[in-house]
C-alpha positions as CSV (number, residue, x, y, z in Angstrom):
1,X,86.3,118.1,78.8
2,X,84.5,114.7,80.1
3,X,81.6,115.3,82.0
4,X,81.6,115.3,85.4
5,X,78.8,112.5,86.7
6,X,77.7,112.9,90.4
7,X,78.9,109.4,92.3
8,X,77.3,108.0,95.3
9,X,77.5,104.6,97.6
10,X,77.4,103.2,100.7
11,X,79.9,104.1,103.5
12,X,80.8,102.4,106.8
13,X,82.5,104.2,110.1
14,X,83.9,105.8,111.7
15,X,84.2,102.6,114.2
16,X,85.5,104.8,117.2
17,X,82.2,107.1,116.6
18,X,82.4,110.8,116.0
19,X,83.6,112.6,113.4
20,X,86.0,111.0,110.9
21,X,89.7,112.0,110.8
22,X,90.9,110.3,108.0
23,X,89.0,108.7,104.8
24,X,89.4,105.9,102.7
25,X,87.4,105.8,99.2
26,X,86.9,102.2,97.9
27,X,87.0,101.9,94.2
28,X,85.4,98.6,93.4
29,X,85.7,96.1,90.5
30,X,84.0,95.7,86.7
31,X,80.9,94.2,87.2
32,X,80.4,95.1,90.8
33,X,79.6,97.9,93.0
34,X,79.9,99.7,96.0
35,X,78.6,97.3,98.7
36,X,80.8,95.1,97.2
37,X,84.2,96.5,98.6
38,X,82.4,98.4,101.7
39,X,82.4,94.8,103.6
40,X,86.4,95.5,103.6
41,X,85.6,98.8,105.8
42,X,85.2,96.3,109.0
43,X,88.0,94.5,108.7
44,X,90.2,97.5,107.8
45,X,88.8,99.8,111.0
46,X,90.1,97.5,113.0
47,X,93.7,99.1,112.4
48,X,91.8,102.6,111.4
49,X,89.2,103.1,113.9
50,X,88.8,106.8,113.2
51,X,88.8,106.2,109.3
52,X,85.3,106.4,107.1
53,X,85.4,104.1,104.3
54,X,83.1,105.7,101.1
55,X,82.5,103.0,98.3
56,X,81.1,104.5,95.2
57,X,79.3,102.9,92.9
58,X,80.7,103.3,88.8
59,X,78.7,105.6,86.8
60,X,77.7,102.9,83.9
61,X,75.4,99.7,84.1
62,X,78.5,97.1,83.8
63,X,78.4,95.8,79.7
64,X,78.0,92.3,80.6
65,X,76.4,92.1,83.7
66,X,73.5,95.0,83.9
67,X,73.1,94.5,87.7
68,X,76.5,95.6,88.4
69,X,78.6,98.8,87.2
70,X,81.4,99.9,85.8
71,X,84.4,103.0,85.9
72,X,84.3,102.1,82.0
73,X,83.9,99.8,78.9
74,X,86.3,96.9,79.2
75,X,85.2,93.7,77.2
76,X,87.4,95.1,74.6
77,X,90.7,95.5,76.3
78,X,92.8,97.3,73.9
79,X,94.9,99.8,75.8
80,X,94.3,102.4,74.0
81,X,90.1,102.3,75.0
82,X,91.1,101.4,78.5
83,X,93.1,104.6,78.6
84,X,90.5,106.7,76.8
85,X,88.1,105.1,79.5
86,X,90.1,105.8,82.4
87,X,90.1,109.3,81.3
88,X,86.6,110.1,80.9
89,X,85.5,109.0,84.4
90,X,88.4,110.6,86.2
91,X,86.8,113.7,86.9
92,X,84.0,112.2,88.4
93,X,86.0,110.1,90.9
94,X,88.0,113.2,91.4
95,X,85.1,115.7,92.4
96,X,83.4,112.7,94.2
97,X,86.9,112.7,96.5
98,X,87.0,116.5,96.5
99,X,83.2,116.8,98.0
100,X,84.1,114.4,100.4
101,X,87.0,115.7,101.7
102,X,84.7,119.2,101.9
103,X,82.2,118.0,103.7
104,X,84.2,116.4,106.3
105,X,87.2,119.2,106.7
106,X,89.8,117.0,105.5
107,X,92.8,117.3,103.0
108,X,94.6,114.5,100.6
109,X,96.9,113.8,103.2
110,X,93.6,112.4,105.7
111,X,92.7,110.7,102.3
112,X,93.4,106.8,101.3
113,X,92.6,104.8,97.6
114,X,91.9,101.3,97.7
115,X,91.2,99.4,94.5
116,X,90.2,96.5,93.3
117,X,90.3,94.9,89.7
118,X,89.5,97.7,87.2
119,X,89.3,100.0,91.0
120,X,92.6,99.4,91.0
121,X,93.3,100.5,87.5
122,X,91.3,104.0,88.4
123,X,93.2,104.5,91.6
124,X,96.6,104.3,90.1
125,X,95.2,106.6,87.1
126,X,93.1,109.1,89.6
127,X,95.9,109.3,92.7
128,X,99.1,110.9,90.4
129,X,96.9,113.0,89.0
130,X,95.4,115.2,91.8
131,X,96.8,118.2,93.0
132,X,97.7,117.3,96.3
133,X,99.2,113.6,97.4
134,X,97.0,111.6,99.4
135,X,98.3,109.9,101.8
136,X,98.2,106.3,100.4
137,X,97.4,103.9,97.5
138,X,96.5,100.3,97.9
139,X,95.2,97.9,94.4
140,X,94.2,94.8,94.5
141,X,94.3,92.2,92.1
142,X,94.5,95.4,88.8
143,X,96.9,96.9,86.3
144,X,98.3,100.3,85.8
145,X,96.6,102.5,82.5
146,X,98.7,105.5,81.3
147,X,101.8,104.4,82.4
148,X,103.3,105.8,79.4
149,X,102.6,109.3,79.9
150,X,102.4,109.3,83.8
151,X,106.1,110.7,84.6
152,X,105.0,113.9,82.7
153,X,101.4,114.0,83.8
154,X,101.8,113.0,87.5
155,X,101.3,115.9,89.7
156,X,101.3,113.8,93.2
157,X,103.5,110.7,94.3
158,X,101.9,109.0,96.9
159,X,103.4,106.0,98.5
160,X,101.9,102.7,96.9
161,X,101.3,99.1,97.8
162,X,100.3,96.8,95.1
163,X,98.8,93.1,95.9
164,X,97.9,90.6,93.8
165,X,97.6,86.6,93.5
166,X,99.7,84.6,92.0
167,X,96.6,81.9,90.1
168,X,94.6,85.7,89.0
169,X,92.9,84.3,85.7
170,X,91.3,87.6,85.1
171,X,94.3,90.2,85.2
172,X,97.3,88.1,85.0
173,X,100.1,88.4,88.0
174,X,102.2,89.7,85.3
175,X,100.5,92.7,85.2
176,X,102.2,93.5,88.8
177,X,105.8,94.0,87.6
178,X,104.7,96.0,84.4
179,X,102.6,98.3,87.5
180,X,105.7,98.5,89.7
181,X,108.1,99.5,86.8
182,X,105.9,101.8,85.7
183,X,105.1,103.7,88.7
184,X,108.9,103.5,89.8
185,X,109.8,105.1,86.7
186,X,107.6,108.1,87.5
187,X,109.0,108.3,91.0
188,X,106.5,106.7,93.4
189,X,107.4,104.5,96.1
190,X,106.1,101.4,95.7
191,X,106.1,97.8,97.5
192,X,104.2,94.9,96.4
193,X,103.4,91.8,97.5
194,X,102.7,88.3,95.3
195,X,100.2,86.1,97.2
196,X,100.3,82.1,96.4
197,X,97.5,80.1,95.5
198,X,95.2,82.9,95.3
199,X,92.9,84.0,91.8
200,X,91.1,87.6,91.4
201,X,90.6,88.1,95.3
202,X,91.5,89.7,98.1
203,X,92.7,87.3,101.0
204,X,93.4,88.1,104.6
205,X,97.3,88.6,104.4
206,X,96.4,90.5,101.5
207,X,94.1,92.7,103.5
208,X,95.9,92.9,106.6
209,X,98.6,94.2,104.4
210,X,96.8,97.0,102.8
211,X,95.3,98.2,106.3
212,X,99.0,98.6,107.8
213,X,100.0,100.4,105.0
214,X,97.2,102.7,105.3
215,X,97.7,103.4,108.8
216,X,101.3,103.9,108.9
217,X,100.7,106.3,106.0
218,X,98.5,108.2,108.4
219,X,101.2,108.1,111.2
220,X,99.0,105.9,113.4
C-alpha cells in the first residue's frame, strides 16, 4: 500500500466569520504550491461566504523546478507512470480530506475539489474514488488519469464541471473531450466549458463558472 504522507498549506475563510459549513480543498498545479491556488479563495467566497478554502501543498520538491512541488513525477508523461503516480499520492490527498472534514464536523457532501493542471488530474482520480460523494468537482486547465478502469473502480459520482482554454500549450484542449467521455462513460454528470483565447490559466468566466457550480452543488 502507498504511504500515506501528512499534507499541509495555507487556507483562507470562512469570509462570513465563524465556523465553516462547507469546504473547498484546492489542488494546485506541477511546479506550484498551495499559495498558488489559495488567491482563488477570495474571489470564490464571494459566492461561498461560509466556505474554507484548504490548499495543500504536493508532497515532492517539483522535478524541474525545486521551489515548487508536485502530486507526482511528470516530465515523462507516459500514461502508464502518470497513472502509477496518481495512485501513490492518492491516499495522502484522501486522509488530508478526511482530517479535514474531522476536524471541522463536516461530511463529503459540505466538501468541494478544485483543480488545476496536474490538480485537476488528482481531483478527477481522488473524487470517484472515495466512499462518500462530495458535493462537487471543478478542474482547470488538466486531463483525466485512469479513465480506463474508473467505471469499475468509482465508488462516488459527483457532479463535475470541467474548464479549459482553448490556446492551452501545456495540456492540450483536446484533453477536455477525452475527460468528458471518460467520466460520462462511468456515469458522472459532467458540463464543460471551452474558453477562447486563453493558454494554461484560469480566467474570470472561467472562475466565475466554477464558484456557481460549487454553490449550487451546496444548495446555496
Amino acid at each position: 500500500m502507498p504511504d500515506v504522507i501528512k499534507l499541509d498549506g495555507p487556507s483562507f475563510g470562512p469570509a462570513a466569520g465563524g465556523a465553516p459549513r462547507q469546504l473547498v480543498v484546492l489542488l494546485h498545479g506541477w511546479g506550484a504550491d498551495g499559495n498558488d491556488l489559495i488567491g482563488l479563495g477570495p474571489y470564490m467566497a464571494r459566492y461561498l461566504p461560509e466556505a474554507e478554502f484548504l490548499s495543500p501543498n504536493g508532497p515532492e520538491p517539483c522535478e524541474a523546478n525545486p521551489m515548487g512541488r508536485q502530486w507526482f513525477a511528470l516530465q515523462d508523461q507516459d500514461p502508464g507512470l502518470m497513472l502509477e503516480g496518481a495512485v501513490g499520492v492518492a491516499p495522502s490527498i484522501d486522509t488530508f480530506i478526511d482530517d479535514a472534514l474531522a476536524a471541522r464536523g463536516l461530511g463529503d457532501d459540505d466538501l468541494a475539489l478544485v483543480g488545476f493542471s496536474q490538480g485537476t488530474m488528482m481531483a478527477l482520480y481522488v473524487g470517484p474514488r472515495r466512499a462518500q460523494a462530495c458535493a462537487a468537482i471543478v478542474g482547470y486547465s488538466g486531463r483525466l488519469i485512469g479513465g480506463g478502469t474508473l467505471a469499475e473502480e468509482a465508488r462516488a459520482r459527483p457532479p463535475v464541471l470541467l474548464v479549459h482554454g482553448e490556446n492551452d500549450p501545456v495540456v492540450p484542449v483536446a484533453a477536455l473531450p477525452a475527460a468528458v467521455e471518460g467520466l460520462t462513460a462511468a456515469g458522472l454528470a459532467v458540463e464543460w466549458h471551452r474558453r477562447p483565447r486563453v493558454e494554461h490559466s484560469i480566467d474570470e468566466v472561467g472562475l466565475v463558472a466554477g464558484a456557481e457550480f460549487i454553490a449550487t452543488a451546496f444548495g446555496a
